[in-house]
C-alpha positions in Angstrom: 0.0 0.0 0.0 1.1 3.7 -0.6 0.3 6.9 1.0 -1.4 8.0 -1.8 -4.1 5.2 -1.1 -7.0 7.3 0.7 -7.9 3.9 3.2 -3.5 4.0 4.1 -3.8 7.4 4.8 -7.3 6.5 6.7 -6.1 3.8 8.6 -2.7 5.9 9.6 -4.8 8.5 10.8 -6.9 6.0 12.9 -3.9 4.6 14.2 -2.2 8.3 15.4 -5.4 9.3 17.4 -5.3 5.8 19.3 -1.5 6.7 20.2 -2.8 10.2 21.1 -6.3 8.5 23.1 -3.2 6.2 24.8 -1.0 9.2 25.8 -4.1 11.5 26.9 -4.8 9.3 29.4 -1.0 10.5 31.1 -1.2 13.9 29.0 -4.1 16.9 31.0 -6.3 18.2 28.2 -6.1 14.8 25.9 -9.7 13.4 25.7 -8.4 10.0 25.7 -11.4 7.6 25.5 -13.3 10.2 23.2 -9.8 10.0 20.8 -9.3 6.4 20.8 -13.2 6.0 20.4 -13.2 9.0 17.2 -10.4 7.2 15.7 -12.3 3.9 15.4 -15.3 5.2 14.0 -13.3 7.5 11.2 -11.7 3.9 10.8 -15.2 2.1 10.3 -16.6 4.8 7.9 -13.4 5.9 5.3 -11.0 2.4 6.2 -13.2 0.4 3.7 -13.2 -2.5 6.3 -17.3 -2.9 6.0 -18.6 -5.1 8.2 -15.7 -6.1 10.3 -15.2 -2.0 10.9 -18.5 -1.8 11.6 -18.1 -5.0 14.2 -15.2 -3.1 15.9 -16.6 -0.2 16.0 -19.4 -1.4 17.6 -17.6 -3.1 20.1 -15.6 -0.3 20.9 -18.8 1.7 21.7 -19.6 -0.8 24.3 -16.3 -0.6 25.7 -15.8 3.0 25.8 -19.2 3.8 27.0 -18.4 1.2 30.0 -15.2 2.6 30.9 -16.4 5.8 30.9 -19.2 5.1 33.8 -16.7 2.6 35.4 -13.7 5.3 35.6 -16.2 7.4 37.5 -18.3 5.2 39.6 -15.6 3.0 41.4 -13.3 5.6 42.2 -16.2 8.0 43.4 -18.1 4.8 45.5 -14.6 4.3 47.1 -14.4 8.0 48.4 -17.8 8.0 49.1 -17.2 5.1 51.5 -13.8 6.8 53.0 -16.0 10.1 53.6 -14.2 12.6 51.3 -16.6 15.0 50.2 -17.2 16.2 46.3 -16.2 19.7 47.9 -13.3 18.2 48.6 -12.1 16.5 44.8 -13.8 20.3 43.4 -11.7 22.2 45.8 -8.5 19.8 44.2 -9.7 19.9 40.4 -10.1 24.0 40.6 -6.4 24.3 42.1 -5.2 21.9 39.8 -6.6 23.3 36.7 -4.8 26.4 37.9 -1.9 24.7 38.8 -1.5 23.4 35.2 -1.1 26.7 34.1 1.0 28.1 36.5 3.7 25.3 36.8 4.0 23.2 33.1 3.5 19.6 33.1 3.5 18.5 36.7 1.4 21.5 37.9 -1.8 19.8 37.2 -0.8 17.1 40.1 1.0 19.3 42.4 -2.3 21.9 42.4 -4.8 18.9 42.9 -2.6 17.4 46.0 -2.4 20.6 47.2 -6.3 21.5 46.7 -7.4 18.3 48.1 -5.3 19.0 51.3 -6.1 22.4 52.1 -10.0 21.5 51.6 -9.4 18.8 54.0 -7.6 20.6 56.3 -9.6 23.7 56.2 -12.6 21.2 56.9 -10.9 18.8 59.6 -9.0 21.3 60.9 -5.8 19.0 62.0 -3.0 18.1 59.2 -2.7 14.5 61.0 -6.7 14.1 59.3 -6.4 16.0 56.1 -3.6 13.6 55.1 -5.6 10.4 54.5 -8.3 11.6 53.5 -5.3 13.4 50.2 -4.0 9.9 50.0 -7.8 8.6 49.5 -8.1 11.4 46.8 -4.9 10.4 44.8 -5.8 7.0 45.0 -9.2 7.2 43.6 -7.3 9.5 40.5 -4.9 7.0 40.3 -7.7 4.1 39.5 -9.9 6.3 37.7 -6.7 6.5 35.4 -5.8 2.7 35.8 -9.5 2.0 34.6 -9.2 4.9 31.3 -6.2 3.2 30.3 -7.5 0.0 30.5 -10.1 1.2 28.2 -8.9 2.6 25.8 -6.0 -0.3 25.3 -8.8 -2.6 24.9 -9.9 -0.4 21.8 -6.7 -0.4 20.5 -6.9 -4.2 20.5 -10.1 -4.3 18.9 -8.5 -1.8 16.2 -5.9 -4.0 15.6 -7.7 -7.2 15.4 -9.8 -5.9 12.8 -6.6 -4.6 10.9 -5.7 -8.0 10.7 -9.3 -9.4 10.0 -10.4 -6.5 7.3 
């Protein structure tokens, strides 16, 4: 196949925004299951696969559309359960949203640590008991992540199975 061939240049383009859906999971500001998902589907319609990009495509609905409501309901029903508030992960998305542009690349973590902290400590009133209740924070982001990338590398499997079915 050449680059000239509309389905290469397709299927190359496909492939880059499932690299990109991969990397946004770790990148702030990548959509990563919404890339991985768009590059399937722009797969399925120009790729000339037919059925079998139909077949992925639908499959990676399902499991995008699952990870999605998984990445937010485990993490959030394990908070829930350790009795950090939704102030509380606001508070630590606002600051990190700010820290992002304040301090490049690790700014987005550094402001949502130090969010989460100060609403806890501002609401417990003790360091000693804002400090679990941070680590609770970071590891429900850190499984909310785990469960995204999960996702999204089960698309890219489905992607590449119907390369080599197509």
């Amino acid at each position: 196949m050449s680059l000239t061939d509309s389905q290469t240049v397709v299927t190359v383009v496909a492939g880059l925004a499932i690299l990109a859906g991969l990397a946004g999971v770790m990148v702030p500001g990548l959509p990563a299951l919404p890339l991985c998902w768009g590059g399937v589907l722009v797969w399925a319609v120009f790729g000339g696969a037919g059925m079998v990009g139909w077949a992925v495509f639908a499959a990676a609905t399902v499991v995008v559309a699952g990870g999605t409501v998984i990445k937010y309901a485990w993490p959030g029903r394990n908070l829930k359960r350790t009795g950090v508030p939704t102030s509380t992960l606001l508070a630590g998305g606002v600051l990190g949203i700010v820290g992002f542009f304040v301090v490049p690349v690790v700014g987005l973590v550094l402001g949502f640590v130090a969010g989460v902290w100060a609403a806890e400590r501002l609401r417990l009133g003790s360091n000693q008991l804002a400090w679990p209740s941070t680590v609770q924070a970071l590891k429900a982001a850190g499984l909310s992540m785990l469960v995204e990338f999960l996702a999204c590398f089960v698309v890219a499997a489905l992607w590449v199975a119907g390369l080599l079915l197509a």
